[in-house]
TIVEXVO-919909 format. One record per residue (C-alpha): residue number from 0; residue in three letters; x, y, z. Coordinates in nm, 3 decimals, m for minus. Example, Ala and Ser with C-alpha at 12.3 -4.5 7.8 and 13.67 -1.06 7.14 Angstrom:
2
   num   residu      east     north        up
     0      ALA     1.230    m0.450     0.780
     1      SER     1.367    m0.106     0.714
This chain:
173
   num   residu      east     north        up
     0      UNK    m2.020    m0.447    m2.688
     1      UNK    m1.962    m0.583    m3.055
     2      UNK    m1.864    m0.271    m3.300
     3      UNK    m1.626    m0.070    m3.472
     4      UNK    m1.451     0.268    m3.478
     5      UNK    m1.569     0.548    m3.725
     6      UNK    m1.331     0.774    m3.825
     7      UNK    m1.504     1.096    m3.888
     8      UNK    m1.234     1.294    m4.064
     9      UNK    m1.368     1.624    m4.098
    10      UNK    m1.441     1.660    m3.738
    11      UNK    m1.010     1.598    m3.641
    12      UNK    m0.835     1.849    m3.503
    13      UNK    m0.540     1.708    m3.449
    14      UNK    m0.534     1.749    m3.072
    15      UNK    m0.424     1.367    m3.053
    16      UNK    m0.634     1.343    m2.762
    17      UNK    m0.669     1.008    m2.864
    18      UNK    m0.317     0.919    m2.912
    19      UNK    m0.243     1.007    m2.516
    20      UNK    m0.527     0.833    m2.385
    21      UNK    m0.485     0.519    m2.610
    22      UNK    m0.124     0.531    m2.470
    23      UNK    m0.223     0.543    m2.104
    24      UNK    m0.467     0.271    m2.103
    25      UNK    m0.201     0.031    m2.307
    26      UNK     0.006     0.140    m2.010
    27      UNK     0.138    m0.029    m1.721
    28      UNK    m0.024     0.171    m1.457
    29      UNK    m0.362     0.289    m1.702
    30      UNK    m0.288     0.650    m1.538
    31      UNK    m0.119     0.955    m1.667
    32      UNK     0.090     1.096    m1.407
    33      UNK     0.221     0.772    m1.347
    34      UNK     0.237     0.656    m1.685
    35      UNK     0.430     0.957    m1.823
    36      UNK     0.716     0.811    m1.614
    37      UNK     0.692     0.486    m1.744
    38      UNK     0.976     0.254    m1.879
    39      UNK     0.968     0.160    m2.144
    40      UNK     0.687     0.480    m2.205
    41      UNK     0.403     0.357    m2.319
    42      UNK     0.280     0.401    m2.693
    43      UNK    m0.043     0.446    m2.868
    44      UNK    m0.225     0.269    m3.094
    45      UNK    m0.369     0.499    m3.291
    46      UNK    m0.194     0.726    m3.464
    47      UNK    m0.336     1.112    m3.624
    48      UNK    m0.177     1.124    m3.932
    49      UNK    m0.100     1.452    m4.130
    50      UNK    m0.292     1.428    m4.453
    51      UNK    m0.260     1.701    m4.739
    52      UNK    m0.468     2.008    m4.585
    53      UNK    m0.607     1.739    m4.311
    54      UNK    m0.543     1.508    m4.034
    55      UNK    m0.673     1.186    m3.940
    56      UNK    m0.714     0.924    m3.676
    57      UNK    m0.535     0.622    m3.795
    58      UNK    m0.616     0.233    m3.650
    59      UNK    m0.657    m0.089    m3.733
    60      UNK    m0.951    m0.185    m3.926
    61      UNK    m1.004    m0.484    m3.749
    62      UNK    m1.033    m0.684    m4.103
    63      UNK    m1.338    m0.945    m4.160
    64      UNK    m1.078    m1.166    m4.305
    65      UNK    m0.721    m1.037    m4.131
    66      UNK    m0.424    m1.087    m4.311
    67      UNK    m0.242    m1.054    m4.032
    68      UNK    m0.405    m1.316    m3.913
    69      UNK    m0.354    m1.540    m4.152
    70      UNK     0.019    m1.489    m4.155
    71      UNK     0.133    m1.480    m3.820
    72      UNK     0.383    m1.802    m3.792
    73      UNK     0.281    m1.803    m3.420
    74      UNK    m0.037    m1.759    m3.412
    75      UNK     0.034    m1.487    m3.152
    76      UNK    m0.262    m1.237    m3.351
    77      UNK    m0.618    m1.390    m3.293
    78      UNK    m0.994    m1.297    m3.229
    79      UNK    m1.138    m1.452    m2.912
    80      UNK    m1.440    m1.519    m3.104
    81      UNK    m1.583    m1.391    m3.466
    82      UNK    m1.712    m1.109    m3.367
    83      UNK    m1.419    m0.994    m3.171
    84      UNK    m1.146    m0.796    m3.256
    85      UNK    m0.796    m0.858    m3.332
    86      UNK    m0.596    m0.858    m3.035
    87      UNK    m0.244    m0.997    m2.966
    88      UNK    m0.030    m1.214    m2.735
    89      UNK     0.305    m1.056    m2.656
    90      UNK     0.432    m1.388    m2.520
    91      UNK     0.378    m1.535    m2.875
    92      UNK     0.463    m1.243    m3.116
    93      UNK     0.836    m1.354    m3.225
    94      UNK     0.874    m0.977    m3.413
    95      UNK     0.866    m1.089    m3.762
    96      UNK     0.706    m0.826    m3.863
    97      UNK     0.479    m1.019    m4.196
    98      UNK     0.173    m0.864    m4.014
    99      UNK     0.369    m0.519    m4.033
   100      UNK     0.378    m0.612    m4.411
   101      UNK     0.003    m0.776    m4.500
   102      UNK    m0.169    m0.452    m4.351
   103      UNK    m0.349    m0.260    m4.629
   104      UNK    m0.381     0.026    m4.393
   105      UNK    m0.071     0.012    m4.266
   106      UNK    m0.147     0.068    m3.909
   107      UNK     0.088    m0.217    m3.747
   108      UNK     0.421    m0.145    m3.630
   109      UNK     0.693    m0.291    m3.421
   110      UNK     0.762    m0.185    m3.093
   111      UNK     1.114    m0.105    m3.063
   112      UNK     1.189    m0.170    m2.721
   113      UNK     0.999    m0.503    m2.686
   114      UNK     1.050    m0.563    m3.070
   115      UNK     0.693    m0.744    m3.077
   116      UNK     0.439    m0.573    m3.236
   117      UNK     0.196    m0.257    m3.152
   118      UNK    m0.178    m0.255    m3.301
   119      UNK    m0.571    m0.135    m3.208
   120      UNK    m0.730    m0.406    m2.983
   121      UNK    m1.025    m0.107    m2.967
   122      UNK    m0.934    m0.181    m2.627
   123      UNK    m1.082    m0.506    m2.588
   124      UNK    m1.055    m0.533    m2.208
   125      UNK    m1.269    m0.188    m2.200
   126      UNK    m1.527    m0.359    m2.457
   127      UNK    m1.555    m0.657    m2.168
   128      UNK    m1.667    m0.387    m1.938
   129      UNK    m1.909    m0.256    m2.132
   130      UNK    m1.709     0.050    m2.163
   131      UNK    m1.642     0.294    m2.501
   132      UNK    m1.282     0.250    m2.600
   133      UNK    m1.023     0.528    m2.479
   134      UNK    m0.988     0.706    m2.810
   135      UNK    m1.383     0.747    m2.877
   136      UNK    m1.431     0.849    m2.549
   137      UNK    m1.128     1.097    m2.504
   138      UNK    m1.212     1.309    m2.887
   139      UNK    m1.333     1.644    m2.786
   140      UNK    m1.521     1.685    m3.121
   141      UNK    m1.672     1.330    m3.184
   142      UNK    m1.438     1.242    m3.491
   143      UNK    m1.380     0.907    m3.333
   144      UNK    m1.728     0.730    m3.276
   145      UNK    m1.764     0.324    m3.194
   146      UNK    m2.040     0.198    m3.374
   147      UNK    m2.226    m0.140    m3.474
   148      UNK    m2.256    m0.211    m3.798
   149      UNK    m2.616    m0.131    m3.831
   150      UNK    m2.582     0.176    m3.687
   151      UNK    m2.337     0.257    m3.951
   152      UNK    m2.571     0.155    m4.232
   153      UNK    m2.866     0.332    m4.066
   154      UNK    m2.695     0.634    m4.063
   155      UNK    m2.580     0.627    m4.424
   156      UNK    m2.939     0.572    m4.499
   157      UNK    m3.052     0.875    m4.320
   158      UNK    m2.739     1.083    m4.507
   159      UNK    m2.884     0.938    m4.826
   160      UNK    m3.217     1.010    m4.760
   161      UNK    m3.142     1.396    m4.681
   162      UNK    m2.961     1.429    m5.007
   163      UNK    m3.229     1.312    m5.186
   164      UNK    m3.463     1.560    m4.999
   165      UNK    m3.248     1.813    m5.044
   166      UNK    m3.086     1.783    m5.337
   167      UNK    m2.732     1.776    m5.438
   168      UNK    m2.682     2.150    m5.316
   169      UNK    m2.882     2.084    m5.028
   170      UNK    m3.091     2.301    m5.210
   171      UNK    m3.496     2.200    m5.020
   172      UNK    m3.728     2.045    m5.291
């Protein structure tokens, strides 16, 4: 399942729905009641971020050309092919945190228990299986979606389309 998380701001409630079940798949046991008892506690990759009159699902971007990437010394961030996305090897990561710095989102942070670093994998091992990553799957109102690209762009073209139809007001013509 090749794809990508859309953010859908205007649906977020907040609820970080999300955030929980991101951080009980990433954990050791993948289940709640076991996984709130965890050491170290698990922690999410996504984070819902407090905007100015709005919040908002925040995760990596899973960059065409990654900085991070690029960067790490170790070569502990990869893709397992192109169309992949960014995942990372703990037994690699040395904590140096340039991928913290290189992220224009700013969506990669440093663990501070195992000081290596914490990102979106869009829960690669779920995408193996076929299956919707956690966050898309747990958001009560659909403000997380996963996507292909084209399904992106063919929904931007029906938006378009009813705006033109409409007009700007949404006014019928």
């Amino acid at each position: 399942m090749k794809g990508m998380i859309v953010v859908k701001a205007h649906r977020c409630l907040g609820c970080k729905s999300c955030e929980l079940a991101c951080a009980v798949e990433h954990s050791a046991s993948g289940d709640l009641n076991t996984a709130i008892r965890e050491t170290p506690a698990p922690s999410s990759r996504v984070d819902v971020a407090q905007g100015e009159g709005f919040v908002v699902p925040l995760q990596c971007r899973q960059c065409e050309d990654a900085p991070c990437i690029k960067i790490c010394p170790t070569n502990a961030l990869f893709r397992a092919d192109h169309e992949s996305p960014v995942v990372i090897d703990h037994d690699l990561c040395i904590g140096c945190k340039w991928c913290v710095i290189v992220c224009p989102f700013g969506v990669i942070t440093l663990d501070e228990k195992s000081r290596t670093i914490v990102k979106c994998d869009q829960c690669f091992e779920r995408l193996k299986r076929n299956e919707l990553p956690a966050c898309v799957l747990s958001c009560p109102t659909g403000a997380l979606e996963f996507k292909t690209l084209e399904g992106v762009v063919a929904e931007k073209r029906r938006e378009f389309l009813v705006r033109i139809e409409c007009g700007p007001e949404g006014d019928d013509r």
